[in-house]
C-alpha positions as CSV (number, residue, x, y, z in Angstrom):
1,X,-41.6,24.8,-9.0
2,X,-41.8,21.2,-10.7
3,X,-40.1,20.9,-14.7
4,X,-42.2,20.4,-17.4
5,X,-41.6,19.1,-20.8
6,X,-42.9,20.1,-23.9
7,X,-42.4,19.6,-27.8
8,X,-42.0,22.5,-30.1
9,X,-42.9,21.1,-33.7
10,X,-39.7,22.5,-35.2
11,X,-37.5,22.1,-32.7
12,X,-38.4,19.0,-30.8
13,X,-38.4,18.5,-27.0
14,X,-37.2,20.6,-24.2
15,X,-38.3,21.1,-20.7
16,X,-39.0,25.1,-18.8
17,X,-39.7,25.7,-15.0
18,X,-43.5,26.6,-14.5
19,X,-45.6,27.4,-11.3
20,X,-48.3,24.6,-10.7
21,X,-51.0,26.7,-11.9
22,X,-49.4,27.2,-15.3
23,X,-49.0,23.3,-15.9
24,X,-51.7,23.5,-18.5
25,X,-50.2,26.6,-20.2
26,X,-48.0,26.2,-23.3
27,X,-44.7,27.0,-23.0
28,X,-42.5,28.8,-25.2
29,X,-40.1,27.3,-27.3
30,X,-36.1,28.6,-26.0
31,X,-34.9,29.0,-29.7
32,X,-38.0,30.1,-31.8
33,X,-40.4,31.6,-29.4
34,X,-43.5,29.3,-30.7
35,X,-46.3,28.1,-28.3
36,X,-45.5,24.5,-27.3
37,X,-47.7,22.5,-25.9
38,X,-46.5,20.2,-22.9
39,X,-46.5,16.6,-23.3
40,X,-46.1,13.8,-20.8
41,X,-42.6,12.1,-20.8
42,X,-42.8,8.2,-20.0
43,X,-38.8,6.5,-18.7
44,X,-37.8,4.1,-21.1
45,X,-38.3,1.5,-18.4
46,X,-42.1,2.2,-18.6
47,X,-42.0,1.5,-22.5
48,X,-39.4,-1.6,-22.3
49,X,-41.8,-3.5,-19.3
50,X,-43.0,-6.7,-20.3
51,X,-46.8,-7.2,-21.0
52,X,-46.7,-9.3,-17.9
53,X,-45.7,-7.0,-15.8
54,X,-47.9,-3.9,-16.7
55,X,-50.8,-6.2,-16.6
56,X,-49.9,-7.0,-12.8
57,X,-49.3,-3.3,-12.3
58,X,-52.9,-2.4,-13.9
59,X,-54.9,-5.5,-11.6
60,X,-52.9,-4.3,-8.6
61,X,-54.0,-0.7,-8.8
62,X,-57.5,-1.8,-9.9
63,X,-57.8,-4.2,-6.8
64,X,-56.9,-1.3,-4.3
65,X,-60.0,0.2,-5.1
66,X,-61.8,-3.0,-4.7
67,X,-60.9,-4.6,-1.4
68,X,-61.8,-8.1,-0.9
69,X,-64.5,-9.0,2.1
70,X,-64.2,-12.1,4.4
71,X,-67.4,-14.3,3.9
72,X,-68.0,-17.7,5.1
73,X,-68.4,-19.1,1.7
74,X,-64.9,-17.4,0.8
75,X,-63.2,-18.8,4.0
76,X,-64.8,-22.5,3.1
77,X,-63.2,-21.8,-0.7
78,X,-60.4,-21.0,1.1
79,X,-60.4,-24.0,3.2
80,X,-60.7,-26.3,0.1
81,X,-57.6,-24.8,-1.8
82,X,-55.5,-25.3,1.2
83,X,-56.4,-29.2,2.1
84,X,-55.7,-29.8,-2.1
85,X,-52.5,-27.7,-1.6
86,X,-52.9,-24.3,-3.1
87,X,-49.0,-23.8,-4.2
88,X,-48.4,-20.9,-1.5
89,X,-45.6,-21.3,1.0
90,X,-47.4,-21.0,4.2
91,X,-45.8,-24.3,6.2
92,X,-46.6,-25.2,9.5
93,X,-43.9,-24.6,12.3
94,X,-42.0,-27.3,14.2
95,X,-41.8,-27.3,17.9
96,X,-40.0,-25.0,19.8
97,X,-36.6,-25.5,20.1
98,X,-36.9,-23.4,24.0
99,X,-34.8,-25.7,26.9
100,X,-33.5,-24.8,30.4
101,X,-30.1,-25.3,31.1
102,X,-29.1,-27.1,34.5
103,X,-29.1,-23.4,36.2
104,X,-32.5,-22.9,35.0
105,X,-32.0,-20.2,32.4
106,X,-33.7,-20.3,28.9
107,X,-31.6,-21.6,25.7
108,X,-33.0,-20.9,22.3
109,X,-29.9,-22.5,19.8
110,X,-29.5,-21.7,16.5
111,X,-32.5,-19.3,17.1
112,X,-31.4,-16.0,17.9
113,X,-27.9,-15.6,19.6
114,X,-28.0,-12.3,20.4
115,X,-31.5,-12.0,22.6
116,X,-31.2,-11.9,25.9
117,X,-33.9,-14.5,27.0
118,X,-36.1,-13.5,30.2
């Protein structure tokens, strides 16, 4: 059974065990029997987030809903912003570093040590 929390209006917060269905219910207050109603506790760290930050929270969860579809005008736009040099970090890869040693086995160095080439 999950913990609930609610606010008595003499007595202030407190939290009771209650069955799913009874979330809605009020709750009684431990040290004056009244009807409390439950209220929804937010952490502190929920309160203390920068404005920033929520407001990436809220376009994130609102973009999940909303997914974005490959077009040929958005790959073009996408094109463009690459060729000007659109700030991400995608960088293009040097060769490969793969030679053969005089026995003919594979050497990647400085790669991975600890694969076993094939």
């Amino acid at each position: 059974m999950p913990v609930y929390d609610y606010k008595c209006a003499e007595h202030g917060l407190f939290y009771e065990l209650a069955a799913m269905d009874d979330s809605a219910k009020p709750a009684k207050c431990p040290k004056c029997d009244a009807l409390s109603a439950r209220v929804i506790m937010l952490p502190p760290s929920v309160l203390d987030m920068a404005a920033e930050t929520k407001q990436a929270i809220q376009r994130n969860e609102q973009a999940r809903h909303e997914p974005q579809h490959s077009t040929a005008d958005t790959r073009a736009e996408n094109a463009e912003k690459v060729k000007k040099g659109c700030g991400c970090t995608h960088t293009k890869r040097g060769g490969s570093k793969l030679f053969y040693t005089a026995s003919g086995e594979k050497m990647f160095p400085s790669m991975r040590p600890w694969m076993i080439s094939h």
